[in-house]
C-alpha positions as CSV (number, residue, x, y, z in Angstrom):
1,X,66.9,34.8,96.8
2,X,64.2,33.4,98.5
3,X,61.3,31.7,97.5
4,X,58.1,31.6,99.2
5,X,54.5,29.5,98.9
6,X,51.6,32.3,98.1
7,X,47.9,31.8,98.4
8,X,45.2,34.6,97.7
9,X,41.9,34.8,99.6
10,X,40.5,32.3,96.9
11,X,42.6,29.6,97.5
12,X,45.2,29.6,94.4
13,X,48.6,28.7,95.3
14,X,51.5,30.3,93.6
15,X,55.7,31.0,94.1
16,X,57.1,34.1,94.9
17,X,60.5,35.1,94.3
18,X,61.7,37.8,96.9
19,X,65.4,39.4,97.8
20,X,64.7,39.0,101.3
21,X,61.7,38.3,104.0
22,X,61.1,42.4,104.0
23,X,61.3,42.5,100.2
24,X,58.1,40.1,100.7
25,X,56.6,42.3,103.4
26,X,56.9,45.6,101.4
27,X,55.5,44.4,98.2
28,X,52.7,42.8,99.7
29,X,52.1,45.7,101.9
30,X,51.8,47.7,99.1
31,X,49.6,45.4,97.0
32,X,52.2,44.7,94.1
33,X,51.6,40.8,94.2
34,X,49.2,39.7,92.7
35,X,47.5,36.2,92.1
36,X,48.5,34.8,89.0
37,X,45.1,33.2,88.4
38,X,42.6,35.6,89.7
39,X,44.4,38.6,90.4
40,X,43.6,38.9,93.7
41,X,45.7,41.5,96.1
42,X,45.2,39.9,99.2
43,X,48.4,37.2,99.5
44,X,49.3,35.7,102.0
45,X,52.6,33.5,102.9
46,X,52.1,29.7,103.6
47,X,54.4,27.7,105.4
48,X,57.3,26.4,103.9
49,X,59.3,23.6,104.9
50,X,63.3,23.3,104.2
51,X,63.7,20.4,101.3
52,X,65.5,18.0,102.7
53,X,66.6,15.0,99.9
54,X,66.8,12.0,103.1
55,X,65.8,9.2,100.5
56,X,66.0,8.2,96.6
57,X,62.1,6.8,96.9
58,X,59.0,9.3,97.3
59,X,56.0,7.7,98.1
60,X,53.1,9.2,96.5
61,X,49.3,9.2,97.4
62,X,47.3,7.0,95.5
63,X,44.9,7.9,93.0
64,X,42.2,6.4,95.4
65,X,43.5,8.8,98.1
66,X,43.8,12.3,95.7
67,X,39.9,11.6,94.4
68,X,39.3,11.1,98.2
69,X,40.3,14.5,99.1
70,X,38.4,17.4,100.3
71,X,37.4,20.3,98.0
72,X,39.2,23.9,98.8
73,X,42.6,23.6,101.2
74,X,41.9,24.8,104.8
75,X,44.0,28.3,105.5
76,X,47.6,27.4,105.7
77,X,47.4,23.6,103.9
78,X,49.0,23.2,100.5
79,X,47.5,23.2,97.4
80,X,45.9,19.6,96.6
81,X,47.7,18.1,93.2
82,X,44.0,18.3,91.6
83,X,44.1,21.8,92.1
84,X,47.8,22.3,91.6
85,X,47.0,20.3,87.8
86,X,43.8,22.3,87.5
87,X,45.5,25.9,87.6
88,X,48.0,24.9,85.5
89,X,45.7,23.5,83.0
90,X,43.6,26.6,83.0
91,X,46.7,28.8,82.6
92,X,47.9,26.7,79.9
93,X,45.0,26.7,77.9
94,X,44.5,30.9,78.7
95,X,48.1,31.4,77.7
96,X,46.9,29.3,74.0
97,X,44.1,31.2,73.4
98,X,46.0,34.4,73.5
99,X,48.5,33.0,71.5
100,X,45.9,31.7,69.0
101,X,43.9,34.8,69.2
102,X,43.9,38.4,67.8
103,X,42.7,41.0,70.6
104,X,39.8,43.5,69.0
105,X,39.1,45.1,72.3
106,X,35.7,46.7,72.5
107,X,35.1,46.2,68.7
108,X,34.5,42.5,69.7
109,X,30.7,42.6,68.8
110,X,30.5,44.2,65.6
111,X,34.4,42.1,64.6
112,X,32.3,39.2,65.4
113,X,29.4,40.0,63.8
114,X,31.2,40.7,60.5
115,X,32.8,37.4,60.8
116,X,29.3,35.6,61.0
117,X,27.7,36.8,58.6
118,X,31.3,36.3,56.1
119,X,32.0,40.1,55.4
120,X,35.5,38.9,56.6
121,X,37.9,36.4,56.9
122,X,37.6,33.7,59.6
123,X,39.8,34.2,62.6
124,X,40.3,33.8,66.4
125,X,39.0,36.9,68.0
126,X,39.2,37.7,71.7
127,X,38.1,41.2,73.4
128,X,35.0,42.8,75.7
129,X,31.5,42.7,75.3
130,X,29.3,44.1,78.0
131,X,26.5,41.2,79.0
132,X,23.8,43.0,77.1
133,X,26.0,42.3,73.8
134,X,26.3,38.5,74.6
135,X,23.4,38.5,74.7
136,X,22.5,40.3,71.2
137,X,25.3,37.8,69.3
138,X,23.6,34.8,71.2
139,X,20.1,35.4,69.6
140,X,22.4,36.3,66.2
141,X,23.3,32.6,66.6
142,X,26.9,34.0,67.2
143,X,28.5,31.5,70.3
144,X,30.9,33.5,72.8
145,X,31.9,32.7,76.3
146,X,33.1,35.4,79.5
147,X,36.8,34.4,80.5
148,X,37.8,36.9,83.3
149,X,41.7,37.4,82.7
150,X,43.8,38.7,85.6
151,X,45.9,41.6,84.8
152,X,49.1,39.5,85.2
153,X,48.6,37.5,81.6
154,X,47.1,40.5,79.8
155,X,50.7,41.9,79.2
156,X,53.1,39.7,77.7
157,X,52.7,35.8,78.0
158,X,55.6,34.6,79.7
């Protein structure tokens, strides 16, 4: 089994798990990875170094030297721990609100209209609203926010 360092066009780093070197090549050719965060299709393979445990002690950067660092990773870097905590954060709190959440599809508008204005019960709604309905619930006084999801967390939460 090999395991490789993936990064899509926007800059998200993520693990691969792969039989072999051409397993990678022929997925990937064939767009079946896919970026965790964004669903992007376009992947490619970072450099990876053997680990090699040499020493009990790790030094690591300093707070002073993490806030320090530059924004997005050049092409081939690895991901920064801010970003590393940052996706992982985000994923966390996606993979919550789907647990928290019920999915009503396109019936989000009128599900979250009739939970406004009390003709049922109070719950945690999720589902798709074109912008011109965000709109309509915003001037309602009905708060919502966009959240793209990438295909990859819309099936089951893993």
């Amino acid at each position: 089994m090999k395991v490789l360092n993936l990064r899509c066009a926007n800059g998200h780093g993520f693990e691969g798990w792969f039989g072999s070197d051409d397993d990678y090549m022929e997925q990937n050719g064939r767009g079946q990875i896919e970026c965790p965060m964004c669903a992007d299709k376009l992947i490619s393979r970072m450099p990876t170094a053997p680990r090699l445990n040499l020493s009990t002690s790790r030094q690591e950067p300093s707070e002073a030297a993490r806030a320090d660092a530059p924004g997005p990773p050049a092409e081939g870097a690895p991901a920064l721990p801010q970003q590393v905590d940052l996706q992982t954060a985000w994923l966390h709190s996606v993979r919550h609100m789907m647990a928290n959440t019920e999915d009503v599809g396109e019936r989000f508008a009128e599900e979250a209209r009739r939970i406004h204005y009390g003709e049922i019960a109070e719950r945690g709604i999720r589902g798709q609203a074109s912008p011109q309905e965000r709109e309509a619930l915003k001037e309602e006084g009905i708060e919502t926010f966009a959240m793209p999801m990438p295909k990859a967390l819309k099936g089951p939460v893993q």
